[in-house]
DRENDO-1510 file (C-alpha; in Angstrom, 1 decimal, always signed):
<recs>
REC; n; res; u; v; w
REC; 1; UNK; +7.5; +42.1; -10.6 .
REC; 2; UNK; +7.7; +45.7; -12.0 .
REC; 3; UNK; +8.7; +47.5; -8.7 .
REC; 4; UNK; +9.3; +50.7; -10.0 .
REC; 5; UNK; +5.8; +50.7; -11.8 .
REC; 6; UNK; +3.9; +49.8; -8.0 .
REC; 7; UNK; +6.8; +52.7; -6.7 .
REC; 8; UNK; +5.5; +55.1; -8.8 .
REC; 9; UNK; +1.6; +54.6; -8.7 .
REC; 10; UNK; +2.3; +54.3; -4.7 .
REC; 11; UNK; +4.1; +57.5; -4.3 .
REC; 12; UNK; +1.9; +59.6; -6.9 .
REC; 13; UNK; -1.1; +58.3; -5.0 .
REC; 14; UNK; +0.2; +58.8; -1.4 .
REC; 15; UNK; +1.7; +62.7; -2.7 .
REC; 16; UNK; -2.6; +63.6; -2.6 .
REC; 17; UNK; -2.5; +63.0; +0.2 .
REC; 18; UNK; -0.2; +65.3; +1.5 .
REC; 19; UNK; -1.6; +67.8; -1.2 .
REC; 20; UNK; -5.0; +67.3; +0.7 .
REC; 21; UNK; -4.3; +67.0; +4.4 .
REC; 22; UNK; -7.3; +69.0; +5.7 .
REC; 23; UNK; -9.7; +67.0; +3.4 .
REC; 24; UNK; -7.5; +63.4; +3.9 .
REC; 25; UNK; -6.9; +64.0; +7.8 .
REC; 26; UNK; -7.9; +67.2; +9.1 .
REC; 27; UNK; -11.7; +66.3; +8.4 .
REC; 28; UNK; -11.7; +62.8; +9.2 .
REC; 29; UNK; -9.9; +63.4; +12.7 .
REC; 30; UNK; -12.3; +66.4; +13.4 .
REC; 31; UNK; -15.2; +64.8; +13.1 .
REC; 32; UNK; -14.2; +61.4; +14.9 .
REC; 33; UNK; -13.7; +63.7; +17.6 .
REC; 34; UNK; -16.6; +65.2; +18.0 .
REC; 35; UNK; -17.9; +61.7; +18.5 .
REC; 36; UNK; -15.4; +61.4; +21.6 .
REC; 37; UNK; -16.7; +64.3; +23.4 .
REC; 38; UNK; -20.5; +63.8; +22.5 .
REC; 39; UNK; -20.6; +60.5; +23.6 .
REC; 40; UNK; -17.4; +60.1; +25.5 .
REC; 41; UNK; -17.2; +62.2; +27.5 .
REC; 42; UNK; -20.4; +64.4; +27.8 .
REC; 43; UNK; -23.0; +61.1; +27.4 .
REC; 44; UNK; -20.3; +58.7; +28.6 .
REC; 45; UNK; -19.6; +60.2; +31.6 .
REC; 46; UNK; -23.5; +59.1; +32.6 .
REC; 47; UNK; -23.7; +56.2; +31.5 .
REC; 48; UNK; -23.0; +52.6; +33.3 .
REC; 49; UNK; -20.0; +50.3; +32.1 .
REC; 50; UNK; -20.7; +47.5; +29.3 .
REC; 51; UNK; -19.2; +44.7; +29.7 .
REC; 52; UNK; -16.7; +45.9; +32.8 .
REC; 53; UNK; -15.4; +48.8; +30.3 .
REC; 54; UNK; -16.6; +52.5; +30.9 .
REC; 55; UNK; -19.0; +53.6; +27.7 .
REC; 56; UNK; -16.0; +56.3; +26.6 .
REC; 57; UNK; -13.6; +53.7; +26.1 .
REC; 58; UNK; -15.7; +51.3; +24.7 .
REC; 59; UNK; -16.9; +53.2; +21.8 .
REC; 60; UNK; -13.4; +53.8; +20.8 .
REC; 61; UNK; -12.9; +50.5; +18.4 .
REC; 62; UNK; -16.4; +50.9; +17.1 .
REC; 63; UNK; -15.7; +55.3; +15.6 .
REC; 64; UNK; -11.9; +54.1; +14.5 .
REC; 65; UNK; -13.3; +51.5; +12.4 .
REC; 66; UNK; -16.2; +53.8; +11.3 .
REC; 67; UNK; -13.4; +56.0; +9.7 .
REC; 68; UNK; -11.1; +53.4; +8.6 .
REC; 69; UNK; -13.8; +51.8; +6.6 .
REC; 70; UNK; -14.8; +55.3; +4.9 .
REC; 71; UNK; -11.5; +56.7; +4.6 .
REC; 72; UNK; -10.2; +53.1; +2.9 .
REC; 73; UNK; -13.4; +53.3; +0.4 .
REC; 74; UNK; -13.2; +56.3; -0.7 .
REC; 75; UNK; -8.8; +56.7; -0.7 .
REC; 76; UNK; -9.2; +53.6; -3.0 .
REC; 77; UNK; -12.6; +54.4; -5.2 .
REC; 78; UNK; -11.8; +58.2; -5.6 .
REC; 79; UNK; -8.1; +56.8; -6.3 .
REC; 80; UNK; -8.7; +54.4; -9.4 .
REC; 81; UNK; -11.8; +56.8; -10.7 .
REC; 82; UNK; -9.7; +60.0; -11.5 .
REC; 83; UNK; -7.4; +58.0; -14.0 .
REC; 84; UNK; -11.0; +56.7; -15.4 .
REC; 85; UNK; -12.8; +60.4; -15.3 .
REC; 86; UNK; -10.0; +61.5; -16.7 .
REC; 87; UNK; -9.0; +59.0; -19.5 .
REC; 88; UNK; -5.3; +58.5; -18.1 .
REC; 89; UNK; -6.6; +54.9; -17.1 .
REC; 90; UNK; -5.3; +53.9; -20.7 .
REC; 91; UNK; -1.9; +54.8; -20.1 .
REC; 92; UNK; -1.9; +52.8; -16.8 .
REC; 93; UNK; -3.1; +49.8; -18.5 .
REC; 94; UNK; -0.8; +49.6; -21.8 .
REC; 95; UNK; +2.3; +50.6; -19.1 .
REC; 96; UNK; +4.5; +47.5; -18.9 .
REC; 97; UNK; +2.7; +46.8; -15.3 .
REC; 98; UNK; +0.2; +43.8; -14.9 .
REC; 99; UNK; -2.9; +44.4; -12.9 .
REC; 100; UNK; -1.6; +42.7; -10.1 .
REC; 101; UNK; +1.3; +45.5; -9.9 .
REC; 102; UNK; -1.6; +48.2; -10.6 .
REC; 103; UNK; -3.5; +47.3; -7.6 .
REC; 104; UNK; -0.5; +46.9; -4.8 .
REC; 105; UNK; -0.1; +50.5; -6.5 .
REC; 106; UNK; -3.5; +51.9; -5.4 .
REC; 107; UNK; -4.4; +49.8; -2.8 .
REC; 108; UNK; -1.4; +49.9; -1.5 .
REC; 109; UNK; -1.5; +53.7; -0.6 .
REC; 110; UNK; -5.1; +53.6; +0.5 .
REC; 111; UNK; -4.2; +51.3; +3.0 .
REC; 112; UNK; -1.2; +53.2; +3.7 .
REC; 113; UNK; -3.4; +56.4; +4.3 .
REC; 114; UNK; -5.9; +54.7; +6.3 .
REC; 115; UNK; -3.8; +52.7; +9.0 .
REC; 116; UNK; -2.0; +56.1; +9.3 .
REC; 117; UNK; -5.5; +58.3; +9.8 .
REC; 118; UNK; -6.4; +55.2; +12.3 .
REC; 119; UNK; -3.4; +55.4; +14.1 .
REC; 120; UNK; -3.5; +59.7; +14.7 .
REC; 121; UNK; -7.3; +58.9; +15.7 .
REC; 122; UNK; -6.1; +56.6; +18.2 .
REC; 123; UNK; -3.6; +59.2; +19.5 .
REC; 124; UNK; -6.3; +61.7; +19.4 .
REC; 125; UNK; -8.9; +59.8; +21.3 .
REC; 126; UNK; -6.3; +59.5; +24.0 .
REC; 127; UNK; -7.0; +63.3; +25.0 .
REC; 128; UNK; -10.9; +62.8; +25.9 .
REC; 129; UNK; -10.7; +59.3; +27.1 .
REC; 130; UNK; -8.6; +57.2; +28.7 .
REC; 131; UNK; -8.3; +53.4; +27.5 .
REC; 132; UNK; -5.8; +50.5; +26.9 .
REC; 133; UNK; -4.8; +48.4; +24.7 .
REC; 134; UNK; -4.6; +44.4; +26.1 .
REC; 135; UNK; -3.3; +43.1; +22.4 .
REC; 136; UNK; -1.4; +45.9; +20.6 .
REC; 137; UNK; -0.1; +43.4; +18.0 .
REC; 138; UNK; -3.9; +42.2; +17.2 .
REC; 139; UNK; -4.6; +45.4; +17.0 .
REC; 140; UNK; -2.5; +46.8; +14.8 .
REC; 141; UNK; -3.3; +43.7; +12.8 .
REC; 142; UNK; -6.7; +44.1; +12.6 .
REC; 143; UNK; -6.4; +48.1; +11.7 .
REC; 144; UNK; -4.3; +46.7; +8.2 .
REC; 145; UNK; -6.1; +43.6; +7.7 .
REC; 146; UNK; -9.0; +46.2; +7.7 .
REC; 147; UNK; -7.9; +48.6; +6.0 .
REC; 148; UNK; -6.4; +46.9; +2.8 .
REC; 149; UNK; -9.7; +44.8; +2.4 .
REC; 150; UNK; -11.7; +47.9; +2.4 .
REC; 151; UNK; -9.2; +49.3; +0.1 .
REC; 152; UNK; -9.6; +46.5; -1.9 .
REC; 153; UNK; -13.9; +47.2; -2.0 .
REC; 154; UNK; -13.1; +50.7; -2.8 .
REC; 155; UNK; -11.3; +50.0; -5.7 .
REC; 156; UNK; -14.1; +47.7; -7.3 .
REC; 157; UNK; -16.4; +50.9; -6.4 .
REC; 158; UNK; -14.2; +53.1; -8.3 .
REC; 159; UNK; -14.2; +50.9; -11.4 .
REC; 160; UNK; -18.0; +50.4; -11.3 .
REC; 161; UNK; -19.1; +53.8; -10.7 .
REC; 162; UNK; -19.2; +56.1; -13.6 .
REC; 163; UNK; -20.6; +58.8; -12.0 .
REC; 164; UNK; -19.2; +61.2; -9.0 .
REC; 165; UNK; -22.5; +60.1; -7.1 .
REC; 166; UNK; -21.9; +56.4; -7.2 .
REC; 167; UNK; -18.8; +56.7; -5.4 .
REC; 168; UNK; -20.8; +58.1; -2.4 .
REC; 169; UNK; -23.5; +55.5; -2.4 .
REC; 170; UNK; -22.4; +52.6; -1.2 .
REC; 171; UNK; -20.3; +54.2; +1.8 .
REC; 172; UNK; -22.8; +56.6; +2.7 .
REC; 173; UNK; -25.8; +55.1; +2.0 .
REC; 174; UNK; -24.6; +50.9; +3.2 .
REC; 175; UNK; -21.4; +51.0; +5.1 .
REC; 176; UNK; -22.2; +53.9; +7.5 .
REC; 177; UNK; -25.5; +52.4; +9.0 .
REC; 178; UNK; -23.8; +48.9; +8.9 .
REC; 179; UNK; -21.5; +50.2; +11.0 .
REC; 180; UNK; -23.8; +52.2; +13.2 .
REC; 181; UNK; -26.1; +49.1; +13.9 .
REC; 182; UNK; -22.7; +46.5; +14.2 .
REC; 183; UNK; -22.1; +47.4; +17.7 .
REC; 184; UNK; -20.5; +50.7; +17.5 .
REC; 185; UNK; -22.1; +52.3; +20.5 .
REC; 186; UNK; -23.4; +49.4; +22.6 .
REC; 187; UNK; -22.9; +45.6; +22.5 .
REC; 188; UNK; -25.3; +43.2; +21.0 .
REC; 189; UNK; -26.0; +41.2; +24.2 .
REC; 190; UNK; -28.0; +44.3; +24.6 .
REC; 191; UNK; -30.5; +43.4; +22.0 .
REC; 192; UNK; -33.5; +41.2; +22.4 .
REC; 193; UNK; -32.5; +37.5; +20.7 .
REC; 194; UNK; -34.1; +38.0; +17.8 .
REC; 195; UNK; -32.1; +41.1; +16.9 .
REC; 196; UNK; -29.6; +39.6; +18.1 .
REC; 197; UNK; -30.0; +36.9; +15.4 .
REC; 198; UNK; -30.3; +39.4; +12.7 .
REC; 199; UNK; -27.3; +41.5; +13.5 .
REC; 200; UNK; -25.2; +38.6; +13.0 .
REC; 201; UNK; -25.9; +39.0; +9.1 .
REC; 202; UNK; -24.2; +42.3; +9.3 .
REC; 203; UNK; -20.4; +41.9; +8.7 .
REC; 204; UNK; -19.1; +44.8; +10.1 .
REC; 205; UNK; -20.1; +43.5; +13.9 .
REC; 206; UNK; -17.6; +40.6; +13.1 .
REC; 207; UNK; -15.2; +43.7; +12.3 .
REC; 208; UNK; -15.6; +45.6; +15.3 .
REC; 209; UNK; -16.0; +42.6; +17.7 .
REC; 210; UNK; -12.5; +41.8; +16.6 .
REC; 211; UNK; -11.1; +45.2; +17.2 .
REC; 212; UNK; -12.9; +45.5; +19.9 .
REC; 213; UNK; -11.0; +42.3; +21.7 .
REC; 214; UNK; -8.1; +43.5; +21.0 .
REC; 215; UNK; -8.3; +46.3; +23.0 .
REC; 216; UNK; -10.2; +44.5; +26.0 .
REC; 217; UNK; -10.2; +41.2; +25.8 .
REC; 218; UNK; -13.9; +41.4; +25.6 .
REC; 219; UNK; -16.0; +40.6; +22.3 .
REC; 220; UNK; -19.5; +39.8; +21.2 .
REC; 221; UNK; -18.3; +36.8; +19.0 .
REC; 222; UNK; -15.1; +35.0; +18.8 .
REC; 223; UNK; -12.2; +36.1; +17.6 .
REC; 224; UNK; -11.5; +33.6; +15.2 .
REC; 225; UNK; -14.8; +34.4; +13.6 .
REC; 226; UNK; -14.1; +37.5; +13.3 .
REC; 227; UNK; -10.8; +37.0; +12.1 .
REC; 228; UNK; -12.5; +34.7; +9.2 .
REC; 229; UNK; -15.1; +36.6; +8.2 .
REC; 230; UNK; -12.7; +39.5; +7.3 .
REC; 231; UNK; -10.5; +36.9; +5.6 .
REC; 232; UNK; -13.1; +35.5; +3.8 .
REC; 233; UNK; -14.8; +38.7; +2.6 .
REC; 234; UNK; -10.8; +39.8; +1.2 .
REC; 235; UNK; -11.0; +36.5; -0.8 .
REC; 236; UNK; -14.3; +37.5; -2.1 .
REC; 237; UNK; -12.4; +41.2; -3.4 .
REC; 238; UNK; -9.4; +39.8; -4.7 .
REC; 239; UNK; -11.8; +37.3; -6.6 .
REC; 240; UNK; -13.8; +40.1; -7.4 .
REC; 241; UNK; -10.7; +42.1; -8.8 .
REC; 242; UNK; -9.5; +39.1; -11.0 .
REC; 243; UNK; -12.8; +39.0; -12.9 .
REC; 244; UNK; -12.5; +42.7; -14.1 .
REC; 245; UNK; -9.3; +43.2; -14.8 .
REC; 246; UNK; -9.5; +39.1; -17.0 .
REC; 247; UNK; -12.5; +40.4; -18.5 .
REC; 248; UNK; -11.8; +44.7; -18.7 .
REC; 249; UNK; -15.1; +45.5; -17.0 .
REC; 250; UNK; -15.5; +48.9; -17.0 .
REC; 251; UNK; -12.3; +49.1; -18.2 .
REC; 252; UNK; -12.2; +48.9; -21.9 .
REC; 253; UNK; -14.7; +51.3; -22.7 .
</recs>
């Protein structure tokens, strides 16, 4: 394997970031935390607990994977784009660097960026509302398992968009109320069954139930599933990433 090759996309990819720390961090963190003192703390502070844990700490797993899942999309779409926009993706592809070292290059450093933004929101939410952590290891787990799947979708958007616009569809316009109506702010027992039924066919609920055990113990479906479903829906990307780069999809013209 060409190290230097996933080196050097990894560090020129992870020096944006640090180029753009109010757009990369500053932004993301700001606006997470607006969530933690509407709901937190002002709406929170009124509200009953669900399932044993007060409403401020359990809304916590649900807004860090709400910007884990945009951050990791758009690190990883806006990340591979450029090089297309641009025309540099040539010089990537006759490098001497397969397409296996191309992506630990790219997604690598989304992932990289994302776990980190996760981790300072995290640390953040700690000053409006008080909560635990029962699994740390799980947790942490779940934030990259996460985050380089997500990566690994917002890499395939960057190669199919062709257009500024489609990068901001799908996380805007699918991820964001997938993750609003997957449990975010209340848990699914809630619903009437036949909701409940429905909800079941969103796949972010299996990602926030997960994360959401990890902190508590407490989850709306199994952990196992949970931990499946994300597993299964990586296989589906890597699969998904074999196909273009075998068959230069979007690539080669």
């Amino acid at each position: 394997m060409n190290l230097y090759g996933v080196r050097a996309i990894y560090k020129f990819e992870m020096a944006r970031m640090w180029r753009t720390l109010m757009q990369s961090v500053a932004s993301p963190v700001i606006s997470t935390s607006l969530y933690f003192v509407v709901f937190g703390s002002a709406i929170g502070s009124r509200m009953g607990n669900i399932d044993g844990i007060d409403y401020g700490a359990f809304i916590i797993p649900g807004l860090v994977m709400l910007s884990l899942l945009m951050q990791s999309i758009s690190n990883a779409s806006f990340g591979i784009y450029m090089p297309k926009f641009s025309g540099t993706i040539y010089e990537v592809l006759s490098a001497p660097v397969s397409y296996v070292e191309v992506v630990l290059g790219y997604v690598g450093a989304a992932a990289t960026k994302s776990v980190i933004l996760g981790i300072i929101i995290l640390l953040t939410a700690r000053m409006f509302v008080d909560y635990t952590i029962l699994h740390p290891i799980w947790m942490f787990s779940f934030l990259v398992l996460t985050a380089v799947t997500f990566s690994l979708f917002g890499f395939i958007i960057g190669i199919w968009a062709d257009g500024f616009e489609k990068l901001q569809i799908v996380p805007l316009m699918i991820v964001t109320p997938l993750v609003f109506l997957g449990g975010t702010f209340y848990s699914i027992d809630m619903l009437p069954e036949v909701w409940q039924t429905i909800t079941l066919f969103n796949p972010v609920v299996y990602l926030i139930s997960g994360f959401r055990w990890a902190f508590y113990g407490v989850s709306d479906i199994h952990v196992g599933i949970s931990v499946g479903m994300t597993m299964a829906f990586l296989a589906a990307c890597l699969t998904a990433i074999w196909y273009i780069f075998k068959t230069g999809y979007r690539l080669r013209s």
